[in-house]
N, C-alpha and C positions, 0 to 999 in steps of 0.2 A: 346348475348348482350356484350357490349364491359365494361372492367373491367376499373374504375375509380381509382386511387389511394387515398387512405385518404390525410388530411395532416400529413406532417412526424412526426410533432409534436403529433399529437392524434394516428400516430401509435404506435409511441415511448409508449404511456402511457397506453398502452392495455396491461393490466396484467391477463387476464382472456378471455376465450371464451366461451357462454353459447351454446351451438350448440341442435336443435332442433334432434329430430329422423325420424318418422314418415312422408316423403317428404324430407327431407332436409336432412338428413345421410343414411337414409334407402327408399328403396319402394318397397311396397308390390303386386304391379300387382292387385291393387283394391281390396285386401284379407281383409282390417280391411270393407270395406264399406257390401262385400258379411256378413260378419259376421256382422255388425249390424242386416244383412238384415234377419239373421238365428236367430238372436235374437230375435227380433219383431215378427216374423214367429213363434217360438216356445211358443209365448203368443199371438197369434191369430191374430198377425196383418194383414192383405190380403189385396190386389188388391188397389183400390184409397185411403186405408188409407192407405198402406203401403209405397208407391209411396211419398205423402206430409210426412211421415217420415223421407225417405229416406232424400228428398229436405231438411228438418230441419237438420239431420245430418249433410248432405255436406256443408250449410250453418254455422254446426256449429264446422266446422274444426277448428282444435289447441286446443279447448277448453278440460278439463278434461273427457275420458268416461263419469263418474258417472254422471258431470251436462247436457252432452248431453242429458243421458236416464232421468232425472231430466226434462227438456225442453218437453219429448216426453210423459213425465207420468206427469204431472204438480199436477196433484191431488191424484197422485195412489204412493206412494212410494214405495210400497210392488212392484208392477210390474215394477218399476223402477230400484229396486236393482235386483228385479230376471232377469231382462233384463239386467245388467251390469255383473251380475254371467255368465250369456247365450253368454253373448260377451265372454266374457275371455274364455270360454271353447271350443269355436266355433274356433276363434282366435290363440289357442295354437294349435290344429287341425292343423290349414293352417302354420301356422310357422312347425311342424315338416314335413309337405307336403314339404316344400322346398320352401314357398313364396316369401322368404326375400331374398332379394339382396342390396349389398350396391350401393349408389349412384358411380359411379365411379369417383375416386381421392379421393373419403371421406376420406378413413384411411389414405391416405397420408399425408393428407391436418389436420388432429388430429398429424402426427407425427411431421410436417412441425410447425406447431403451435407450441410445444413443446420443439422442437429442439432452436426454436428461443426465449423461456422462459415462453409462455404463458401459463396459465394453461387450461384446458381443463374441461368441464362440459360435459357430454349428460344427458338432459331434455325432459319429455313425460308427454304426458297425458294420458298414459295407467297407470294401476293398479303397484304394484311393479314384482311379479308373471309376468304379460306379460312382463315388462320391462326386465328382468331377459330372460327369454325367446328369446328377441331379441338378447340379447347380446350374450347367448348362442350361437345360433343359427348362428350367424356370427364371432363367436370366437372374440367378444369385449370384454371380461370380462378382463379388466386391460387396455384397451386401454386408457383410460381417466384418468385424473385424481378424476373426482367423478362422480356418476349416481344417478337424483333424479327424483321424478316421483312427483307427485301431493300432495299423502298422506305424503310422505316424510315432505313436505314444507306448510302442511297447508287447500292452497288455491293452484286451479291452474290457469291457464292465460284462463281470460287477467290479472289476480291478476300480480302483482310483486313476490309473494312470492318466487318460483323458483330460482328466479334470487339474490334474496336478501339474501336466505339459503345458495346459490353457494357462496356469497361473503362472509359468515361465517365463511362458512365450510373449506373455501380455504386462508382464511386468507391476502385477497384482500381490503387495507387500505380502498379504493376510492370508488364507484360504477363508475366513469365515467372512472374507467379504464377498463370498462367491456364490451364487445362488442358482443352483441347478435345475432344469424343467425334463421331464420324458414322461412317456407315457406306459413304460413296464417298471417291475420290480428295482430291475436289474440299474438301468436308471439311476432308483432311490438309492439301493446299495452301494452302486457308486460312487452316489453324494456325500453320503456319510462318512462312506470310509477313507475321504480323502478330507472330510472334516470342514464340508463345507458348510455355510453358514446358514444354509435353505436348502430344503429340498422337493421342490415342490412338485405334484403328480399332476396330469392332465390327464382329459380322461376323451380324448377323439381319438385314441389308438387301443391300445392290444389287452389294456389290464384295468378292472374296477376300481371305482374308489374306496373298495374295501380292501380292495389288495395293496393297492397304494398305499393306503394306512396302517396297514399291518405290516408292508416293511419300512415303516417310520417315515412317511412324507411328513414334512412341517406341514406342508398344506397342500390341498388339493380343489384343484381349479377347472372348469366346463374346458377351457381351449389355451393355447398361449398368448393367443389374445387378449387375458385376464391379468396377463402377467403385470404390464405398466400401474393397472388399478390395487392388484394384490400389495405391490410396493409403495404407491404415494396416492392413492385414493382416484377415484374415476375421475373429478374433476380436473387436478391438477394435474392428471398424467396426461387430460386430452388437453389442455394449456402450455403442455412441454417445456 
């Protein structure tokens, strides 16, 4: 997909990047969906109910673990939470397996960002524990300027909260100077709803570029690695 430029003006005023994980900075080679799948399995989930599980899950990308297994246990909290415990443990497994790989350009495209002033967020709907875990795991731990995860902030997306924490936390006057990247819905609704000033869809994860755009991305972009060109054009973003 071909990279749009902002206007200079709304790049000029981007003081913040909230950058998604899970699709959009990392991919896991299907390892978080196999570990729902071990989680539901470890509470007796099998065969045609597991399957319309699975379908809820993947349907319910971007969203917080906890309220996915919340969706899948509507009336059972106890197997809810023990399915959210079952995730995380399953999870860390596949991450010391060597799941994780970064998007390629991502860590660039975090340094590229910063080099040029902005400040840097990574945002997840995993637990803290797994968040922690990734970052490990890819030797991000100081890459960003801050890392929050769901509990951190509240609520997680579609909520705003994430994103509303990040401008707290980081001391970000505006929220429309704040330009958010994911690669689901839930992501873009997030953005908006906290009134950010971008919100822009990638598409190496979970949802089309038609879907991105039908829940109102400003823009939508091949990787996150588009992202330094999206805001000040290819060349002067690789000039920094």
């Amino acid at each position: 997909m071909s990279v749009q430029n902002l206007q200079p003006a709304a790049a000029r005023c981007i003081r913040l990047a909230v950058l998604d994980l899970n699709g959009t900075t990392v991919v896991d080679g299907g390892a978080a969906e196999r570990a729902v799948a071990e989680a539901l399995g470890a509470l007796g989930v099998a065969g045609e109910r597991l399957e319309a599980a699975l379908a809820v899950s993947r349907h319910s990308a971007g969203l917080d673990r906890t309220q996915v297994f919340e969706r899948l246990f509507p009336d059972d909290g106890e197997s809810a939470r023990a399915a959210s415990r079952a995730f995380a443990v399953a999870y860390d497994r596949m991450i010391a397996a060597g799941c994780l790989r970064p998007v390629p350009g991502a860590e660039e495209a975090v340094h590229a960002l910063r080099d040029h002033g902005v400040k840097v967020c990574l945002a997840t709907g995993f637990g803290r524990h797994t968040q922690n875990s990734v970052l490990e795991a890819l030797g991000w731990m100081g890459l960003a300027d801050l890392s929050l995860c769901s509990e951190d902030a509240g609520r997680g997306r579609p909520y705003p909260d994430m994103v509303l924490t990040a401008v707290l936390a980081l001391d970000v006057d505006d929220v429309r100077e704040v330009l958010v990247a994911g690669d689901t819905t839930a992501d873009i609704t997030s953005a908006l709803s906290a009134g950010a000033g971008a919100a822009v869809g990638v598409l190496t994860g979970a949802h089309t570029a038609g879907e991105l755009m039908a829940a109102g991305a400003t823009a939508v972009v091949g990787s996150v690695a588009d992202l330094p060109g999206l805001l000040w054009g290819r060349e002067e973003a690789a000039a920094g």
